[in-house]
Biopython code that builds the backbone (N, CA, C, O; Angstrom):
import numpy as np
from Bio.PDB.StructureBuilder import StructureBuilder

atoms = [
    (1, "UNK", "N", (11.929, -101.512, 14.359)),
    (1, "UNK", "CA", (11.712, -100.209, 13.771)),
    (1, "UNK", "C", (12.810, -99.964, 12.740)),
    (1, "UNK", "O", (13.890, -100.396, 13.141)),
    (2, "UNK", "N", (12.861, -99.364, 11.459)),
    (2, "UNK", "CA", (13.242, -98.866, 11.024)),
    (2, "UNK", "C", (13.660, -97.703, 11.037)),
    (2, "UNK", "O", (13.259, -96.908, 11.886)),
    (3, "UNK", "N", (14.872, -97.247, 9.760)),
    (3, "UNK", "CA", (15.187, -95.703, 9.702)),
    (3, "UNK", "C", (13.830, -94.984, 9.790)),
    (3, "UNK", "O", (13.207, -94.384, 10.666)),
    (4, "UNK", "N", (13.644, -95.313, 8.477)),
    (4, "UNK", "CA", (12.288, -94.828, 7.774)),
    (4, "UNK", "C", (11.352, -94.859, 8.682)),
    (4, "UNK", "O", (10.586, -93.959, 8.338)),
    (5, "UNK", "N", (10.727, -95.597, 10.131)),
    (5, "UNK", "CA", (9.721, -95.509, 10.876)),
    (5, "UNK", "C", (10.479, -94.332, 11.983)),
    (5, "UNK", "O", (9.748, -93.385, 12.272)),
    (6, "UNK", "N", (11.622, -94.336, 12.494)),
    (6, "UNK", "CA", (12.214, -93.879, 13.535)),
    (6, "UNK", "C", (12.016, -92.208, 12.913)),
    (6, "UNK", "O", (11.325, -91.481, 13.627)),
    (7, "UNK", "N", (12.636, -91.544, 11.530)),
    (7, "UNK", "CA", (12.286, -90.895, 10.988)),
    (7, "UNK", "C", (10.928, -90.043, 11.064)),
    (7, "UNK", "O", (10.825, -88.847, 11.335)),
    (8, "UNK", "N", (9.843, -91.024, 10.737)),
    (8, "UNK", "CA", (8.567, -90.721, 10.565)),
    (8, "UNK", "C", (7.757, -90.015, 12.119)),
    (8, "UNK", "O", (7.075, -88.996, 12.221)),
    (9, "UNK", "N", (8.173, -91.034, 13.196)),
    (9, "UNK", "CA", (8.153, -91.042, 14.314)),
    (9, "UNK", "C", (8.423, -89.457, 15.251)),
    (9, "UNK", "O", (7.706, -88.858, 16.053)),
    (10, "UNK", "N", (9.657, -89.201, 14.752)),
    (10, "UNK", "CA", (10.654, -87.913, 15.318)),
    (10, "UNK", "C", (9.964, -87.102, 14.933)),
    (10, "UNK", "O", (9.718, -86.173, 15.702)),
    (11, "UNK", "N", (9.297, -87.109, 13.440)),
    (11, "UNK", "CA", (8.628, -85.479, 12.934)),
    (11, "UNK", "C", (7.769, -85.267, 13.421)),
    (11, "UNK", "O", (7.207, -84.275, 12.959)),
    (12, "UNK", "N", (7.050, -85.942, 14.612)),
    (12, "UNK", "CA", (6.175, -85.664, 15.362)),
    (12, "UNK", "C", (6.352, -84.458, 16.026)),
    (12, "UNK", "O", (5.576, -83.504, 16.065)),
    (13, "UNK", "N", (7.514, -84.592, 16.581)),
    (13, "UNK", "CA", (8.039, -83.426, 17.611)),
    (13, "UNK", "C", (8.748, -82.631, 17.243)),
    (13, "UNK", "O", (9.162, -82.627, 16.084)),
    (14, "UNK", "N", (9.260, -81.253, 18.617)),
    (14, "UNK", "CA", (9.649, -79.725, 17.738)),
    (14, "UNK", "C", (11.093, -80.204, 17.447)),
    (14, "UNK", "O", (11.546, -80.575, 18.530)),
    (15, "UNK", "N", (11.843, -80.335, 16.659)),
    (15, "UNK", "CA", (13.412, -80.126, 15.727)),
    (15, "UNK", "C", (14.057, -79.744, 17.463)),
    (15, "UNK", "O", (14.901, -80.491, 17.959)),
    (16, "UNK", "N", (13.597, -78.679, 18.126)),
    (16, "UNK", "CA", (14.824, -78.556, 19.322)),
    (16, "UNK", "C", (14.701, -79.459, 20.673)),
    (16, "UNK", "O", (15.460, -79.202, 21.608)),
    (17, "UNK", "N", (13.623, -80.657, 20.799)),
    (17, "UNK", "CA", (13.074, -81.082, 21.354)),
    (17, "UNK", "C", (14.641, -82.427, 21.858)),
    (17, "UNK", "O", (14.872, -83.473, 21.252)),
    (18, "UNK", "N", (15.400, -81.908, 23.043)),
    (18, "UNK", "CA", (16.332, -83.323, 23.477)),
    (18, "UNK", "C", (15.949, -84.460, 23.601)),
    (18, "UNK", "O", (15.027, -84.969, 24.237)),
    (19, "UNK", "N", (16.945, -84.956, 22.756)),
    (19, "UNK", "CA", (16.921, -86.655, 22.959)),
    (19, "UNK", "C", (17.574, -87.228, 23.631)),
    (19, "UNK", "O", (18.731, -86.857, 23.433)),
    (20, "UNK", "N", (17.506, -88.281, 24.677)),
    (20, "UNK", "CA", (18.109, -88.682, 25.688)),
    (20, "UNK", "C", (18.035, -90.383, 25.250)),
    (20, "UNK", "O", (17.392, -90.749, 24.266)),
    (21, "UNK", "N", (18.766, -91.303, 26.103)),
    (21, "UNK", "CA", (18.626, -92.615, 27.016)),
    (21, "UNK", "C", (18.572, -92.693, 28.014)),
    (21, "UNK", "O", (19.227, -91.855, 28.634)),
    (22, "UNK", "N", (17.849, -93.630, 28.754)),
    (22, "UNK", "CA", (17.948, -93.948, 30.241)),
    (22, "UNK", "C", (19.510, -94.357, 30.732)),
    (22, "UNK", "O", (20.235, -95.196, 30.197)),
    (23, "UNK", "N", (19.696, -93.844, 31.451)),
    (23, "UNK", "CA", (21.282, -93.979, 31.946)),
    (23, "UNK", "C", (21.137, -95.479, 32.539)),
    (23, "UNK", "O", (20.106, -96.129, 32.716)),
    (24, "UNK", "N", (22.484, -95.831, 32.791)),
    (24, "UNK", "CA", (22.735, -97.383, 33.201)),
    (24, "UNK", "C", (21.672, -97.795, 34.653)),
    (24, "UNK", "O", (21.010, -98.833, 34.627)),
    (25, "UNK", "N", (21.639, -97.143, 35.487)),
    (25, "UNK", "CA", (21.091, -97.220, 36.679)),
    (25, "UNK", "C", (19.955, -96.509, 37.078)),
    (25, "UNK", "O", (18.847, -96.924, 37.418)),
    (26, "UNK", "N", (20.492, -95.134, 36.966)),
    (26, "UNK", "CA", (19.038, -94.057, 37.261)),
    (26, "UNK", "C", (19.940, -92.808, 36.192)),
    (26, "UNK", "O", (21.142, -92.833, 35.931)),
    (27, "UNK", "N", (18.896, -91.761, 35.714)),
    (27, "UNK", "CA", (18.897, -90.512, 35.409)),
    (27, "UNK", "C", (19.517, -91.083, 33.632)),
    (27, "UNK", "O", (19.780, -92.247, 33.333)),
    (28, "UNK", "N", (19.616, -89.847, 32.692)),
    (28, "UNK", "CA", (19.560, -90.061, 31.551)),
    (28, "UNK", "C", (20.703, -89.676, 31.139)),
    (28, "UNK", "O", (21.377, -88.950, 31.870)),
    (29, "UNK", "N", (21.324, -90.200, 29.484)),
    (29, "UNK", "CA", (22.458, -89.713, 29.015)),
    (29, "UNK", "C", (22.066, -88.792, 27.635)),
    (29, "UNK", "O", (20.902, -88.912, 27.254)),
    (30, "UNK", "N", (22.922, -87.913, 26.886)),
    (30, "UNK", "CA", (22.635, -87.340, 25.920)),
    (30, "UNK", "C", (22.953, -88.785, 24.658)),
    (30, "UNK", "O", (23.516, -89.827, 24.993)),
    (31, "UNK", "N", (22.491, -88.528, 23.365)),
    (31, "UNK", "CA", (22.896, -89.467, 22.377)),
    (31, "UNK", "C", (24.002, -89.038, 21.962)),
    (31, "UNK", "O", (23.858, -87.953, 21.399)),
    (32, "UNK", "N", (25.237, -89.465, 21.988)),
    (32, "UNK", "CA", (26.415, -88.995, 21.182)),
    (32, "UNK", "C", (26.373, -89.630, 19.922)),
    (32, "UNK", "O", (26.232, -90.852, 19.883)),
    (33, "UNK", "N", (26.503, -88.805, 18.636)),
    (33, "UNK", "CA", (26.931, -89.731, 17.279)),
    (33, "UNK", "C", (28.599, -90.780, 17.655)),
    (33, "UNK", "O", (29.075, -91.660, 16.937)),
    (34, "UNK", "N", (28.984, -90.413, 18.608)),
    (34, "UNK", "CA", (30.171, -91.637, 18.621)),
    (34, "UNK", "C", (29.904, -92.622, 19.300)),
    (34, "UNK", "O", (30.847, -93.322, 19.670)),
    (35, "UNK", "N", (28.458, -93.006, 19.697)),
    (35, "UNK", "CA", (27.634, -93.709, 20.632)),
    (35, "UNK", "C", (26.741, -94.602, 19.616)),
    (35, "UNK", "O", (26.160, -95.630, 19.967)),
    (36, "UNK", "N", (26.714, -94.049, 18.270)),
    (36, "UNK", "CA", (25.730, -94.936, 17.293)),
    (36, "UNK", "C", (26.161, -95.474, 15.754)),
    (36, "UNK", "O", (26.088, -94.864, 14.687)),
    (37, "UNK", "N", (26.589, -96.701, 16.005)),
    (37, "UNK", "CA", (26.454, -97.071, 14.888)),
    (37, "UNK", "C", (25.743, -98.507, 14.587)),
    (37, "UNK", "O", (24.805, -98.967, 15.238)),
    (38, "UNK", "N", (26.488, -99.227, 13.281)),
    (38, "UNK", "CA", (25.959, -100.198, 12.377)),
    (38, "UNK", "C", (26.627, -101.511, 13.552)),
    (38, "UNK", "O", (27.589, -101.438, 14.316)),
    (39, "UNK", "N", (25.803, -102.490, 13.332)),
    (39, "UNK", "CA", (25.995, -104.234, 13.076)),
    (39, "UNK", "C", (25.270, -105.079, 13.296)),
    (39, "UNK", "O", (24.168, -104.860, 13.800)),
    (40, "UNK", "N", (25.705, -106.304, 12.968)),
    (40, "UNK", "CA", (24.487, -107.126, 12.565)),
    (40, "UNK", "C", (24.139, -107.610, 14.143)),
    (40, "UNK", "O", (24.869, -107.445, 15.120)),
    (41, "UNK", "N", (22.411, -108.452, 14.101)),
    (41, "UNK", "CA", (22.164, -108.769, 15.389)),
    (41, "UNK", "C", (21.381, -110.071, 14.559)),
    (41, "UNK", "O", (21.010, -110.225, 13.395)),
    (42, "UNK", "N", (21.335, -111.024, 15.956)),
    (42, "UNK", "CA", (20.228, -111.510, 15.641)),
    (42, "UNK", "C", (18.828, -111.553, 16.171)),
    (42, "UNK", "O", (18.539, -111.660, 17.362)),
    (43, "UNK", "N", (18.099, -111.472, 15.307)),
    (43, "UNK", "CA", (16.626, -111.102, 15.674)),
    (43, "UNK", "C", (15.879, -112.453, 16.734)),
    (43, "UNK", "O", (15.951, -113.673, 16.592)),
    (44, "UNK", "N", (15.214, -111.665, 17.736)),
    (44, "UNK", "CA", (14.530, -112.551, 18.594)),
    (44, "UNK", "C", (15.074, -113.612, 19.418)),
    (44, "UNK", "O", (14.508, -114.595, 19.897)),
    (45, "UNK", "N", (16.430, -113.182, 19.501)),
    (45, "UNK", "CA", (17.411, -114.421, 20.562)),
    (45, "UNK", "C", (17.226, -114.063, 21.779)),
    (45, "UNK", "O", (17.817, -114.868, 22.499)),
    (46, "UNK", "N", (16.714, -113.275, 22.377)),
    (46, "UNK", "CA", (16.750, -113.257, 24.178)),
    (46, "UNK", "C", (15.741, -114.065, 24.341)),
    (46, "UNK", "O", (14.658, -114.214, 23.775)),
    (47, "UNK", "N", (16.309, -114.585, 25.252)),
    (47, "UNK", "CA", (15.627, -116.291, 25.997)),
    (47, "UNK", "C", (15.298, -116.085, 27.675)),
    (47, "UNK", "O", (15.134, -116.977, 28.507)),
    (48, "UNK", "N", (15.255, -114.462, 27.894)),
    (48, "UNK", "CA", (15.497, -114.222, 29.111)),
    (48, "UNK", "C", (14.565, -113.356, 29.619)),
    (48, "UNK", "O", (13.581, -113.772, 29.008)),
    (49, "UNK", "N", (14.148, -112.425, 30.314)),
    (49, "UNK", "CA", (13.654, -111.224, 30.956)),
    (49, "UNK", "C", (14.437, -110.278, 31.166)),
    (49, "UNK", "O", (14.201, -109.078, 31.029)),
    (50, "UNK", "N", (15.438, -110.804, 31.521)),
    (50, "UNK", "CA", (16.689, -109.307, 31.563)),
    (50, "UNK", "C", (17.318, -109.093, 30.639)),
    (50, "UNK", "O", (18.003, -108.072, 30.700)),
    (51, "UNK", "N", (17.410, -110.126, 29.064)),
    (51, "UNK", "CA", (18.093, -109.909, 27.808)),
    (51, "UNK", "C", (17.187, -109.175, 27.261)),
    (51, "UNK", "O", (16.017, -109.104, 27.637)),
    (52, "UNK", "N", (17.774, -108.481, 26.172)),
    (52, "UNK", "CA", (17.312, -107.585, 25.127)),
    (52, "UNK", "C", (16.433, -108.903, 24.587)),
    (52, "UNK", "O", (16.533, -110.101, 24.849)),
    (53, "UNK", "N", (15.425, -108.065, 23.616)),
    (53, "UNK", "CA", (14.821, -108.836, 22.165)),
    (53, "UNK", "C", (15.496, -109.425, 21.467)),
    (53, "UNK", "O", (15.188, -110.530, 21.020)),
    (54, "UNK", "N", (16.850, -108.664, 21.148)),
    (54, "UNK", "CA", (17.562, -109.174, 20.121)),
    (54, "UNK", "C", (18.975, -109.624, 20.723)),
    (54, "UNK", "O", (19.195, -109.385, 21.910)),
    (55, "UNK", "N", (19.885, -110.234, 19.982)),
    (55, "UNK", "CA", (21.097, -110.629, 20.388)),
    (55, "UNK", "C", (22.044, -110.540, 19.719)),
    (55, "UNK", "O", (21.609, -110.438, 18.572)),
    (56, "UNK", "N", (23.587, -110.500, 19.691)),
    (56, "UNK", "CA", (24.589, -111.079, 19.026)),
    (56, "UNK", "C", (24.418, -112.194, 18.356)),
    (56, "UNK", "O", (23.822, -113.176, 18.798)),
    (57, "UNK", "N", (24.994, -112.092, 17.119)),
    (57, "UNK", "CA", (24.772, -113.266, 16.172)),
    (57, "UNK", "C", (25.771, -114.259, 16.691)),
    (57, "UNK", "O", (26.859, -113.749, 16.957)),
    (58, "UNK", "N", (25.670, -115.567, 16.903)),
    (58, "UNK", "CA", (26.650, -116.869, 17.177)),
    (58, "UNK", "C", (27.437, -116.520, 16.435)),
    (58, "UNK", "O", (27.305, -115.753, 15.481)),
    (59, "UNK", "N", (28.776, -117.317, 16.991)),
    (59, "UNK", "CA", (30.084, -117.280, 15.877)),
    (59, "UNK", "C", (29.980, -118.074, 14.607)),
    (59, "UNK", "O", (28.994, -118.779, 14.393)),
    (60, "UNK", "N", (31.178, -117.951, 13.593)),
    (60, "UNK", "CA", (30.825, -118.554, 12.906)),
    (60, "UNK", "C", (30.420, -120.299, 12.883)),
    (60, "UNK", "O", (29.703, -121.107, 12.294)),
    (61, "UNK", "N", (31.373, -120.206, 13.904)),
    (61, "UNK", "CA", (31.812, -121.922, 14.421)),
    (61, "UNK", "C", (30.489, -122.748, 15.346)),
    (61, "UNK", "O", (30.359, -123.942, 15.618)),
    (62, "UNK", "N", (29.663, -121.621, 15.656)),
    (62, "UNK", "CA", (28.308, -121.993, 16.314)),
    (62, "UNK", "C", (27.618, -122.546, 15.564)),
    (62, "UNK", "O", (27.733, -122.419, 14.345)),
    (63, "UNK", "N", (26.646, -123.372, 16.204)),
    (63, "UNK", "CA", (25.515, -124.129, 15.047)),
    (63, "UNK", "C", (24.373, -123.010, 15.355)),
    (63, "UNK", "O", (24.263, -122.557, 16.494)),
    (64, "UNK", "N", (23.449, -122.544, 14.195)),
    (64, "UNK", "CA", (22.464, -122.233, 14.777)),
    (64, "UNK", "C", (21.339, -122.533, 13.685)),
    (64, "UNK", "O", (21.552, -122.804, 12.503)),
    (65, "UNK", "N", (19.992, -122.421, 14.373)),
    (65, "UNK", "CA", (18.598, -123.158, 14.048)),
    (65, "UNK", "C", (18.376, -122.524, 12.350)),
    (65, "UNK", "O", (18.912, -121.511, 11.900)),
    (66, "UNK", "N", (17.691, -123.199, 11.818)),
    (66, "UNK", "CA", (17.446, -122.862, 10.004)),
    (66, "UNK", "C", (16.729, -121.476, 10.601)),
    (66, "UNK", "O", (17.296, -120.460, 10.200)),
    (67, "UNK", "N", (15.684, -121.261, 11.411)),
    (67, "UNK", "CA", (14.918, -120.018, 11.499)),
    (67, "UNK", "C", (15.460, -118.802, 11.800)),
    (67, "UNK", "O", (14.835, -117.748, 11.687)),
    (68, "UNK", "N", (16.866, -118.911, 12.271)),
    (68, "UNK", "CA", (18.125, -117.851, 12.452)),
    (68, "UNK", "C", (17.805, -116.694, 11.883)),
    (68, "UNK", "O", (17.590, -116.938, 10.696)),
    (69, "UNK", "N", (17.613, -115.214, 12.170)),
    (69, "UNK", "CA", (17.409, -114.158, 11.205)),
    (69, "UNK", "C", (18.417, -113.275, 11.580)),
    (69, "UNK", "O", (18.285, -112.796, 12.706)),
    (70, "UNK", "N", (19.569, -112.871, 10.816)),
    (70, "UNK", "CA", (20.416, -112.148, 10.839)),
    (70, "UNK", "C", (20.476, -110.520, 9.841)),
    (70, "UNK", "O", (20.542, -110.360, 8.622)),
    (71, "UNK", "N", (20.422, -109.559, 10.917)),
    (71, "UNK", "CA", (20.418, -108.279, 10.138)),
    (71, "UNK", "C", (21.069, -107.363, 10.815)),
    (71, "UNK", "O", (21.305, -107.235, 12.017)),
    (72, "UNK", "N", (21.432, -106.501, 9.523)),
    (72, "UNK", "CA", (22.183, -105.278, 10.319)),
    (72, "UNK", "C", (21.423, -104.364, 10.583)),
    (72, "UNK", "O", (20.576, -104.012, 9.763)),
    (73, "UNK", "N", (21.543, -103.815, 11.699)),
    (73, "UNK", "CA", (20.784, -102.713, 12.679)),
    (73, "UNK", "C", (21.388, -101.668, 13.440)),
    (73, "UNK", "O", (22.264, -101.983, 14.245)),
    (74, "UNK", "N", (20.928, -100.016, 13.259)),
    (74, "UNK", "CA", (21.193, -98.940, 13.711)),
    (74, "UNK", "C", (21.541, -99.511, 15.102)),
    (74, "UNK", "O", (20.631, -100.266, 15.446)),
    (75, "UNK", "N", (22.282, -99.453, 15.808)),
    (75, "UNK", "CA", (22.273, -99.418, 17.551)),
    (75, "UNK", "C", (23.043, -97.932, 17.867)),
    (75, "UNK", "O", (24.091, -97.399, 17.502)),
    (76, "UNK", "N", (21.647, -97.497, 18.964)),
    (76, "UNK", "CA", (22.408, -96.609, 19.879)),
    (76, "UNK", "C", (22.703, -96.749, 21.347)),
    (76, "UNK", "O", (21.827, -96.934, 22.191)),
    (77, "UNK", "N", (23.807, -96.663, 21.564)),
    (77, "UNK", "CA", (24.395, -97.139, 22.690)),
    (77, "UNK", "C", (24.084, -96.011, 23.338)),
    (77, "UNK", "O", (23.716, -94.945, 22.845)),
    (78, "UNK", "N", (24.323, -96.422, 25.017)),
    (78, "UNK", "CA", (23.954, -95.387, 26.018)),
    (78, "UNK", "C", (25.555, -95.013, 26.748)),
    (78, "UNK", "O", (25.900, -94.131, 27.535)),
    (79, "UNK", "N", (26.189, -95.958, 26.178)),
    (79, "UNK", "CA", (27.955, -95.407, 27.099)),
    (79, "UNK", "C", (28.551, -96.078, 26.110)),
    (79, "UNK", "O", (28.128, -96.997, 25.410)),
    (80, "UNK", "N", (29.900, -95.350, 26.131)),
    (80, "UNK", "CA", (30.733, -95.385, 24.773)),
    (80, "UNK", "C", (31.166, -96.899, 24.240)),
    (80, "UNK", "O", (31.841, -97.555, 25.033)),
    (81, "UNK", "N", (30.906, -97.378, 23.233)),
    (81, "UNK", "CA", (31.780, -98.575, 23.113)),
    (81, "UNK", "C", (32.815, -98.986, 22.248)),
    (81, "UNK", "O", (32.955, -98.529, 21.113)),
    (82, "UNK", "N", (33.663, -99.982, 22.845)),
    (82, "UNK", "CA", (35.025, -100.225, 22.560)),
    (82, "UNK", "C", (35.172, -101.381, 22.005)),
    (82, "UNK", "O", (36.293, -101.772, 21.682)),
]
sb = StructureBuilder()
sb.init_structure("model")
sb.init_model(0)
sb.init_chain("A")
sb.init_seg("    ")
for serial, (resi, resn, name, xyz) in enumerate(atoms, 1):
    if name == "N":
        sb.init_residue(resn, " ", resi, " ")
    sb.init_atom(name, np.array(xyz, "f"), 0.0, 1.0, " ", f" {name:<3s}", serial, name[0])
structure = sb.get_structure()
């Protein structure tokens, strides 16, 4: 998804309407703006059921496959990160 789709998406609903995440375990967190920002991922690396879709890009020192797709992406985190 994009800005531009995530955007499009939201105007669905009323402007005072809370936005949440699923909390780590059970029950939900609010979105903090110190909870969301920029970096790159790579697209379609979970190899797993319990990994995300996407992944951390290898280091530089990693080999990785010609089909590699690297982009930067909005992430909103659900607990603060450091």
């Amino acid at each position: 998804m994009t800005v531009k789709e995530l955007v499009e998406f939201l105007e669905k609903y009323p402007d005072d309407l809370r936005v949440v995440v699923n909390g780590y375990e059970d029950g939900y967190d609010d979105i903090s703006p110190n909870r969301i920002f920029t970096r790159k991922i790579e697209l379609n690396a979970g190899k797993h059921d319990w990994e995300g879709e996407h992944g951390d890009p290898p280091y530089e020192s990693e080999e990785t496959a010609d089909d590699t797709k690297i982009v930067e992406a909005l992430v909103f985190h659900r607990a603060p990160y450091y």
